[in-house]
C-alpha positions as CSV (number, residue, x, y, z in Angstrom):
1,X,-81.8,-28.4,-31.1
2,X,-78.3,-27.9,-30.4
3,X,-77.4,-27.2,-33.9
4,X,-80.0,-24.5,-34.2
5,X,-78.9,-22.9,-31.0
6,X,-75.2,-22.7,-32.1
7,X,-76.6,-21.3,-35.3
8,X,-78.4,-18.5,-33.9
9,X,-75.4,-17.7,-31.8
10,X,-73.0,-17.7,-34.9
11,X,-75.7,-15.6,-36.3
12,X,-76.4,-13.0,-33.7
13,X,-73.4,-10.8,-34.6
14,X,-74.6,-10.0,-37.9
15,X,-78.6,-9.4,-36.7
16,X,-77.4,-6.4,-34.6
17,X,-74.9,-5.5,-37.3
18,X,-77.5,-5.4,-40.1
19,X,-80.2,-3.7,-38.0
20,X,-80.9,0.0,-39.5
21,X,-79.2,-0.8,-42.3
22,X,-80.0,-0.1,-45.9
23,X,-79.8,-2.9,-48.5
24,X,-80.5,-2.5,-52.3
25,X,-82.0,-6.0,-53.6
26,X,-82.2,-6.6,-56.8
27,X,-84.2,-9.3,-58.0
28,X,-84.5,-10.0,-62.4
29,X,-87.4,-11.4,-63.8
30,X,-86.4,-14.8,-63.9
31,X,-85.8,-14.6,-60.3
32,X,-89.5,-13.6,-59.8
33,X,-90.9,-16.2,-62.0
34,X,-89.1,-19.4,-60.4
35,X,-90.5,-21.6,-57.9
36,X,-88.4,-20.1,-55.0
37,X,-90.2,-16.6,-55.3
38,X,-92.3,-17.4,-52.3
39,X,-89.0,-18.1,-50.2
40,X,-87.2,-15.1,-51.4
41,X,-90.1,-13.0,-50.2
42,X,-90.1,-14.7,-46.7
43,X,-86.7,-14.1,-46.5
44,X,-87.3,-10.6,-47.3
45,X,-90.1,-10.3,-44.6
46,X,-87.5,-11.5,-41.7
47,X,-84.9,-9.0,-42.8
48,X,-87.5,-6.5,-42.5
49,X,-88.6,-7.9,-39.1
50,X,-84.8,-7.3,-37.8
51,X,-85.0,-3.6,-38.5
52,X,-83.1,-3.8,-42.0
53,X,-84.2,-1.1,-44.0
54,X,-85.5,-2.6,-47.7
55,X,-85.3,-1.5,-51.3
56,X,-86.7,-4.4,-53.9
57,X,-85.5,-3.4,-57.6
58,X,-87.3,-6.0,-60.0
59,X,-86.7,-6.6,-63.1
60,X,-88.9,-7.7,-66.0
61,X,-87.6,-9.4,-69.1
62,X,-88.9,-12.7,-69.5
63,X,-92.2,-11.0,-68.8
64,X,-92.3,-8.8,-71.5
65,X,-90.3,-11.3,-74.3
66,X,-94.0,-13.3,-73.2
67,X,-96.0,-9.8,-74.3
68,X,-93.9,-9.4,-77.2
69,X,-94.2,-13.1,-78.3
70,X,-98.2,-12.8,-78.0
71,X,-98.3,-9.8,-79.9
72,X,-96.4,-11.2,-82.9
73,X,-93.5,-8.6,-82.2
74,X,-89.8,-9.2,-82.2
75,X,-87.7,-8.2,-79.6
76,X,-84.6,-6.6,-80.7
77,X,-81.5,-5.4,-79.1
78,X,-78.2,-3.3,-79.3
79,X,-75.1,-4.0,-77.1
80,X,-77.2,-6.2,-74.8
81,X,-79.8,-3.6,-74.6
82,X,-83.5,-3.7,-75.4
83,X,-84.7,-1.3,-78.3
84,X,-87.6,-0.3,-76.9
85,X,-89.9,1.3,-79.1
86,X,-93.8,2.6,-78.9
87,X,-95.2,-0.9,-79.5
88,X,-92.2,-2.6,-77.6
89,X,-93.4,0.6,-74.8
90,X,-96.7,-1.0,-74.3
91,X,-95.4,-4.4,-73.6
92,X,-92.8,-3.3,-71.1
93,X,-95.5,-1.2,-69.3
94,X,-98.3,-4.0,-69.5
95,X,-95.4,-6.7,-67.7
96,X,-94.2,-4.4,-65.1
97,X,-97.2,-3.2,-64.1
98,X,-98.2,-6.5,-63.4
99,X,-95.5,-7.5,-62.1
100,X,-95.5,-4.9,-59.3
101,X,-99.0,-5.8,-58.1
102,X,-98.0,-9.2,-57.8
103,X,-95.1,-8.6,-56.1
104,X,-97.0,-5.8,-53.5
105,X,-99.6,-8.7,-53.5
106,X,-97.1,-11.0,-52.1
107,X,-95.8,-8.8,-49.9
108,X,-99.0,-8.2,-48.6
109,X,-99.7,-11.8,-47.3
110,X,-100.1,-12.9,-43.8
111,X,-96.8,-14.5,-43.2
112,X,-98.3,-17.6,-41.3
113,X,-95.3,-18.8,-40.4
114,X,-92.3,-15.8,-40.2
115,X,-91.7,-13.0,-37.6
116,X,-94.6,-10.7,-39.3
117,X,-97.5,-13.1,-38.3
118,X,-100.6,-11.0,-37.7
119,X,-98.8,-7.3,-39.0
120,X,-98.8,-5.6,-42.1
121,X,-96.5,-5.0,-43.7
122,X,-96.7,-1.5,-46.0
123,X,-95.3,-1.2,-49.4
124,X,-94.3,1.8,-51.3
125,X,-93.5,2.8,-54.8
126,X,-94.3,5.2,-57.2
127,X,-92.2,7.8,-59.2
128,X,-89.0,7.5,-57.2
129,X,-86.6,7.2,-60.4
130,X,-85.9,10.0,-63.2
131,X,-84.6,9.0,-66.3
132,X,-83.3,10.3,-69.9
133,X,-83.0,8.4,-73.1
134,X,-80.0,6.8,-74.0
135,X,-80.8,8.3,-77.1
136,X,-78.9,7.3,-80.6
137,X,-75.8,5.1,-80.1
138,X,-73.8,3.8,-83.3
139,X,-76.5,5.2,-85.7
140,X,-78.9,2.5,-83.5
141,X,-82.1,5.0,-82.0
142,X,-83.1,3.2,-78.7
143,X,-86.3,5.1,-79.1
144,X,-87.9,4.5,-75.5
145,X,-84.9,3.2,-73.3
146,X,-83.4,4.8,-71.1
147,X,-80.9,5.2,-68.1
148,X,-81.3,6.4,-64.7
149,X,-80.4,10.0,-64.4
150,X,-81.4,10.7,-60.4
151,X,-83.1,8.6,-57.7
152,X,-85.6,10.7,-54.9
153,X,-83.5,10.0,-52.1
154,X,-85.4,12.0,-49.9
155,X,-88.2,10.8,-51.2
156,X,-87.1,7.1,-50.4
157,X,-85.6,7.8,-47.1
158,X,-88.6,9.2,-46.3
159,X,-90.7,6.2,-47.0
160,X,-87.2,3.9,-45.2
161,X,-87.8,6.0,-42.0
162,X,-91.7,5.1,-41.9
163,X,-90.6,1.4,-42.0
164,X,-92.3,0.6,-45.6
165,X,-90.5,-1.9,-48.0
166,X,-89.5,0.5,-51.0
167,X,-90.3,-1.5,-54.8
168,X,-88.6,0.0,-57.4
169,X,-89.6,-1.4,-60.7
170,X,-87.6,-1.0,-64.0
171,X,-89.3,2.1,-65.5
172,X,-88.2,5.8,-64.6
173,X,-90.1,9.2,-65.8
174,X,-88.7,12.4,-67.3
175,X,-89.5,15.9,-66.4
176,X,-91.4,16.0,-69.8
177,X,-93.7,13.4,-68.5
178,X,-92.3,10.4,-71.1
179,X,-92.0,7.0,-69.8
180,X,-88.5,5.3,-70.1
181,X,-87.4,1.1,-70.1
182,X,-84.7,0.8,-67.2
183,X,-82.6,-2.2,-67.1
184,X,-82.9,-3.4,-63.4
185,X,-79.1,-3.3,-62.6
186,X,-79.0,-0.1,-63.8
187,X,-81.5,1.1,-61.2
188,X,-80.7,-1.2,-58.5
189,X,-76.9,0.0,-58.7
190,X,-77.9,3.8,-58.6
191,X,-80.2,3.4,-56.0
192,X,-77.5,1.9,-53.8
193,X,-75.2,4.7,-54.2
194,X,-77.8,7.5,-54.5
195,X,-79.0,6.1,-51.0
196,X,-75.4,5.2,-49.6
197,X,-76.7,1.9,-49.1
198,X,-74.3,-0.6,-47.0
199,X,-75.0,-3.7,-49.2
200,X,-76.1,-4.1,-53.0
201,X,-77.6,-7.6,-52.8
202,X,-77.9,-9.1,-56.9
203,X,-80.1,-11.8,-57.5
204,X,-79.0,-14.6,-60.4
205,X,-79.6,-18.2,-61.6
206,X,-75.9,-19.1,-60.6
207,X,-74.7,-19.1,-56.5
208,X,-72.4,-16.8,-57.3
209,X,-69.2,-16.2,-59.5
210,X,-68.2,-19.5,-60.9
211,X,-64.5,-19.6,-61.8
212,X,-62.7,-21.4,-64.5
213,X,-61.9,-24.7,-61.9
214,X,-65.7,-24.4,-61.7
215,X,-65.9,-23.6,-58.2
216,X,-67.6,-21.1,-56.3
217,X,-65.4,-17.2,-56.4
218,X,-65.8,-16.5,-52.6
219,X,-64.4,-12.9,-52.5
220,X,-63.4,-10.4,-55.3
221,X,-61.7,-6.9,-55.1
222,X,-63.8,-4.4,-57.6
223,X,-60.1,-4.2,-59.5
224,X,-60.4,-7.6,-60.4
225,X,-64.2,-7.9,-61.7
226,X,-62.8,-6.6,-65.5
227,X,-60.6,-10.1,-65.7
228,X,-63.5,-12.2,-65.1
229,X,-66.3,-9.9,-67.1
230,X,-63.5,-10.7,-70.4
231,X,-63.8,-14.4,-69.5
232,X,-67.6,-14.3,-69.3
233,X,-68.6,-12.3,-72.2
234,X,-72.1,-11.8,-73.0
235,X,-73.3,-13.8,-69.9
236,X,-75.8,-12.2,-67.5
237,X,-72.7,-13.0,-64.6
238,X,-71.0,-10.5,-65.9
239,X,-73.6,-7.9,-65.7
240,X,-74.3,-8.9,-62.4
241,X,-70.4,-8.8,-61.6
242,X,-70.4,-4.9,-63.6
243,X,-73.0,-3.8,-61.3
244,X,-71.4,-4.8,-58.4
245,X,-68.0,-3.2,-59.0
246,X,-69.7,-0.3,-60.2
247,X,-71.9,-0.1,-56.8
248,X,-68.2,-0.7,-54.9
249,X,-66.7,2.2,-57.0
250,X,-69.8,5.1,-56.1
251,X,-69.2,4.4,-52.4
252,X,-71.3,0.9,-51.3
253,X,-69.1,-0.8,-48.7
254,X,-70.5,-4.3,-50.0
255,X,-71.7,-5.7,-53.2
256,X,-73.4,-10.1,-53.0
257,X,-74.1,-12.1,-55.9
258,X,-76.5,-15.0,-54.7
259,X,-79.1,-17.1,-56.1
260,X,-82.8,-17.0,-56.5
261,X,-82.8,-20.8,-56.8
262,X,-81.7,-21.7,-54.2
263,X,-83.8,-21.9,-50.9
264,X,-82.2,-19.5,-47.8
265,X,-79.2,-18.1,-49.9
266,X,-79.8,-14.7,-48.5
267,X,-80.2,-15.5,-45.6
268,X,-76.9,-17.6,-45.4
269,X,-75.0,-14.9,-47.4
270,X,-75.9,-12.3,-44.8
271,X,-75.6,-13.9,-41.7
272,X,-72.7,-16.7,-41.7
273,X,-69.1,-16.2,-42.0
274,X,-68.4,-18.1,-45.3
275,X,-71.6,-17.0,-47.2
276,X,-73.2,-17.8,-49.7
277,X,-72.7,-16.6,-52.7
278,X,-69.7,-13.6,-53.8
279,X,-68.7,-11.1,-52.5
280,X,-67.3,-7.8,-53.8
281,X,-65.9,-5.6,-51.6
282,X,-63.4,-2.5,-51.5
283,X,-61.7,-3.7,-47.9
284,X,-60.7,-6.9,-47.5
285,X,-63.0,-10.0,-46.1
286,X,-59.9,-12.0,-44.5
287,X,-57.0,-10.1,-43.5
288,X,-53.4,-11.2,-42.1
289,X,-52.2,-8.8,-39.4
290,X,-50.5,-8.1,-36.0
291,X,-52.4,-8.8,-33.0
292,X,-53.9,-6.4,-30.7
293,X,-55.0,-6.2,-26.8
294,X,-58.4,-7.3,-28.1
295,X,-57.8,-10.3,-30.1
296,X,-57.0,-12.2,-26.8
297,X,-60.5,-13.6,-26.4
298,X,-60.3,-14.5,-30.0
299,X,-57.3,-16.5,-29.7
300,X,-58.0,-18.1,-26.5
301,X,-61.5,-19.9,-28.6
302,X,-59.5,-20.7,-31.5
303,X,-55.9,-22.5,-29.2
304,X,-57.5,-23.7,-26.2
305,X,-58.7,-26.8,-27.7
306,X,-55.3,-27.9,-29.5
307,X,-53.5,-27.3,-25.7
308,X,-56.5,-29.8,-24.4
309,X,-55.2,-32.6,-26.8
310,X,-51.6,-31.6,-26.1
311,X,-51.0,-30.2,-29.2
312,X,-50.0,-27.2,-28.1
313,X,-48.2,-25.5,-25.2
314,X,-50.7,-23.7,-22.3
315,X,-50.6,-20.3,-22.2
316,X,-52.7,-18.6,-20.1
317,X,-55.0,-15.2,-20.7
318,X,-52.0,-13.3,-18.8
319,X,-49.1,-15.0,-20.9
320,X,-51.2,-13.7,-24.0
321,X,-52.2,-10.7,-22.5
322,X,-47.9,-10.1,-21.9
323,X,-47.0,-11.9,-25.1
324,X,-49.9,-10.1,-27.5
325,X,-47.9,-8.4,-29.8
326,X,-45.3,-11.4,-30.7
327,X,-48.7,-12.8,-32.5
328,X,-49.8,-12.0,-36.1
329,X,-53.2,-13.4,-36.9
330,X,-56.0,-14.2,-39.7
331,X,-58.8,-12.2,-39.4
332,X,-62.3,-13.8,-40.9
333,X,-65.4,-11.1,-40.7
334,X,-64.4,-10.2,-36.4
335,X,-63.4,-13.6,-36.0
336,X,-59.8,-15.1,-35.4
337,X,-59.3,-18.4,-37.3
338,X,-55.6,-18.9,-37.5
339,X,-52.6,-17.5,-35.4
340,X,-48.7,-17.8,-34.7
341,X,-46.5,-16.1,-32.9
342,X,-42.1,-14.7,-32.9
343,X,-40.1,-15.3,-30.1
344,X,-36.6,-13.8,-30.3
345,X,-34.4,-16.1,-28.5
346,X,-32.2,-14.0,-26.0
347,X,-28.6,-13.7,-26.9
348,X,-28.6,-14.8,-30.4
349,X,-29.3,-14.1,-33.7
350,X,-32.7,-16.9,-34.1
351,X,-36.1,-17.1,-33.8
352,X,-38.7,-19.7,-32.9
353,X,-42.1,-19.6,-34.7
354,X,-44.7,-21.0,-32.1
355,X,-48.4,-21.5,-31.4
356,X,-49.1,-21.7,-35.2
357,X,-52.7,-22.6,-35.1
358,X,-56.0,-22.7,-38.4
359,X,-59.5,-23.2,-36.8
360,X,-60.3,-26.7,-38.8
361,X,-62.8,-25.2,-40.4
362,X,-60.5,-23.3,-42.8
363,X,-57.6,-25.2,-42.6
364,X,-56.5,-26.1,-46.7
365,X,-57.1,-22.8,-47.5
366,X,-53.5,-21.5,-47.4
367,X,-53.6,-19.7,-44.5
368,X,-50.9,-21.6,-42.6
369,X,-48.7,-20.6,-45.8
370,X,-49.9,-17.1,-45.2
371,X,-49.2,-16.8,-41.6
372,X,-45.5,-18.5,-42.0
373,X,-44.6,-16.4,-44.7
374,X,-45.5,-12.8,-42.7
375,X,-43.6,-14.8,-39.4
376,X,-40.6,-14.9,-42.0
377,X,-40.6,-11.3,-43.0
378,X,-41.2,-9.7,-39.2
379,X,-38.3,-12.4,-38.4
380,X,-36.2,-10.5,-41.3
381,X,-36.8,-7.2,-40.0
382,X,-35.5,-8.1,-36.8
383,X,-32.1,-9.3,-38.2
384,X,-32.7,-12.4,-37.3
385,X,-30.9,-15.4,-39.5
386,X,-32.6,-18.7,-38.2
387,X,-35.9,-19.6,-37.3
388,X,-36.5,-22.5,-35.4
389,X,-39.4,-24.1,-34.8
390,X,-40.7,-27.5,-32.2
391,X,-43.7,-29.7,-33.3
392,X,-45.3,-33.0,-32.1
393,X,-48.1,-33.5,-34.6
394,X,-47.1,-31.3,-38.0
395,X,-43.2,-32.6,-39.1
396,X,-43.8,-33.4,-42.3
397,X,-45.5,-29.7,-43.3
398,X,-42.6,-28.0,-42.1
399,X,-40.0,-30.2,-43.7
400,X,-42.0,-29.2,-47.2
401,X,-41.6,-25.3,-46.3
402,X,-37.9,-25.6,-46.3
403,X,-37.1,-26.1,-42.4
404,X,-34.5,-28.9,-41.8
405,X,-34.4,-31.4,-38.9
406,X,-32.2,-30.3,-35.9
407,X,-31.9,-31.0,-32.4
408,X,-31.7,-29.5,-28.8
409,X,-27.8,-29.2,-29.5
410,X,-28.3,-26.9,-32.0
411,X,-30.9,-23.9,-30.1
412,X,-29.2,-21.5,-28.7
413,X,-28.3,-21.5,-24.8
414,X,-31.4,-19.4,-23.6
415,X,-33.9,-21.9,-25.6
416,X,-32.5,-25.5,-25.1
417,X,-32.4,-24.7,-21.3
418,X,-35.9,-24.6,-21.7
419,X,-36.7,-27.7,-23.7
420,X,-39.5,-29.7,-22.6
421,X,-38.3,-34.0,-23.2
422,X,-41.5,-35.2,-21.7
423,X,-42.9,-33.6,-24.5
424,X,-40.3,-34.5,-26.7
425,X,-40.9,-31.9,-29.3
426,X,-39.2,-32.4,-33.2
427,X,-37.0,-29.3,-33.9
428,X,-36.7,-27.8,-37.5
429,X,-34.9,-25.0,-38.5
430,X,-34.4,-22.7,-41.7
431,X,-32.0,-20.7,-42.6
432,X,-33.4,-16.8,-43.6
């Protein structure tokens, strides 16, 4: 019990922050096919219970490779996109057809056991996406494929407004009345910045971004997508990766990669402070800057409980309060999780970096590094030349970040007067 409460409270920010928002959410195929399907939709179902206003983009391609393949047709494609021709047509209309009753037919269930027991919940689509041919590329006709020229906004917002989940499927319609193939990115990313959505969420086999070291990419800026798309090549990361950059470029604040495999990813992408999956976003999801007024609270949670095992000094909310902007701080989605603070020492040319503090949950990340280095510069812009700094618990990381033993004899007059011998503090110092 106690660890479900303290999740829900962790949580709680980001319900009222997501409520009357719009998200885009793309789910491929694949993603509809697996075993997980039923989850996804739950999941779905409880953001639409929290007021989050829902567009489902699917896609369709393992559904119609299945047509093609009982047919006796061959599928054939040109720069990673489907030719789509009058027999290839028929197959891609047959699968998403399907496909979008089964998917309103889910939608439709009594959700026994989520927030929407006992209600209905109302699905909309219909011809909410125009679309041209792509026409004749490298001498290759795509005959029947296309790309999304508008999306009904008003038409959509419409249906947002009336509370309805809005499905848009992977086929869009031309003023002549011809029927085009859509790739599902495609639509998914020009819904989301036709609609000015606040989050494009992309559904894949993988968590997320996997790097070289094979670990999970947190956090990308939309400048650095390109790199990774190179390293990736024809893999369906990178056009997962494309579309999210691409969303981030037309306007949308936020771009997730999650998976469809695994149970609750959504969920834990959108509301917990580390995610998920990967992010791509235009501002930054962990900043270093200077404290404000406001960040008192903030630092209080994250120092009070290294002054209760005497690892740090007390300062009280009014010392903080006085002392605010001698702090810089690391920022994590509204919460502080790692601090330290400049004193100038009176009558002297040095410094002492204090109260450098990383909530243990993100400690080995760097951001000690991070913190010490912008302590350095601000110490460097106030001319000073030495920064000293007293430790009980944390010698040795100082000593291998350049500072170099000292001792009371060597602070300057206003600072040794003030040295504490109970506590018996180490002193390091580094030349700037």
């Amino acid at each position: 019990m106690p660890e479900y409460v303290n999740w829900l409270r962790h949580a709680s920010p980001y319900i009222n922050a997501h409520r009357d928002c719009t998200f885009i959410v793309m789910l491929p195929g694949d993603g509809v096919e697996h075993p997980n399907f039923g989850n996804i939709v739950h999941d779905l179902v409880l953001l639409h219970s929290l007021g989050v206003r829902l567009v489902l983009v699917h896609g369709s391609r393992p559904q119609i490779e299945t047509r093609l393949a009982a047919r006796g047709l061959t599928p054939h494609y040109h720069r990673g996109m489907r030719i789509t021709d009058a027999a290839t047509l028929e197959c891609v209309i047959d699968a998403v057809g399907q496909l979008r009753i089964a998917i309103e037919a889910r939608l439709s269930m009594d959700m026994a056991s989520s927030p929407m027991q006992g209600s209905r919940l109302r699905v909309a689509s219909g011809n909410l996406v125009t679309a041209r041919p792509i026409g004749v590329l490298e001498g290759v006709d795509y005959h029947h494929t296309g790309e999304v020229r508008r999306v009904d906004r008003k038409g959509i917002n419409r249906l947002l407004d009336e509370r309805s989940i809005v499905l848009l499927s992977p086929l869009g319609y031309s003023p002549t009345g011809e029927i085009f193939n859509l790739a599902c990115e495609d639509v998914a990313t020009r819904a989301a910045i036709d609609l000015a959505a606040d989050k494009l969420l992309l559904f894949g086999a993988e968590p997320g971004l996997i790097g070289e070291d094979g670990r999970l990419v947190r956090e990308l800026r939309p400048q650095q997508v390109p790199a990774h798309m190179q390293r990736l090549g024809s893999d369906y990361q990178a056009e997962l990766l494309d579309a999210a950059a691409q969303a981030c470029r037309g306007g949308v604040a936020r771009s997730h990669i999650v998976s469809y495999a695994e149970d609750g990813a959504l969920l834990a992408e959108l509301f917990t402070r580390d995610g998920s999956g990967t992010l791509v976003a235009q501002e930054q999801f962990e900043v270093v800057r200077e404290a404000a007024i406001e960040d008192v609270g903030g630092l209080l949670d994250l120092i009070s409980p290294l002054e209760e095992q005497g690892i740090l000094v007390r300062r009280s909310r009014e010392v903080l309060e006085r002392e605010i902007e001698l702090f810089s701080v690391v920022e994590r989605e509204g919460m502080i999780i790692a601090c330290a603070a400049l004193y100038q020492i009176a009558d002297s040319d040095a410094g002492e970096l204090a109260c450098l503090a990383v909530n243990p949950e993100y400690r080995h990340g760097g951001r000690g590094d991070e913190l010490l280095e912008r302590i350095e510069t601000r110490a460097r812009a106030q001319g000073l030349k030495t920064l000293f700094v007293l430790t009980t618990r944390t010698a040795h990381w100082f000593r291998e970040r350049g500072f170099e033993p000292s001792s009371v004899e060597r602070l300057p007059a206003a600072r040794a007067s003030l040295y504490n011998y109970q506590r018996n503090s180490k002193i390091f110092e580094k030349a700037l």
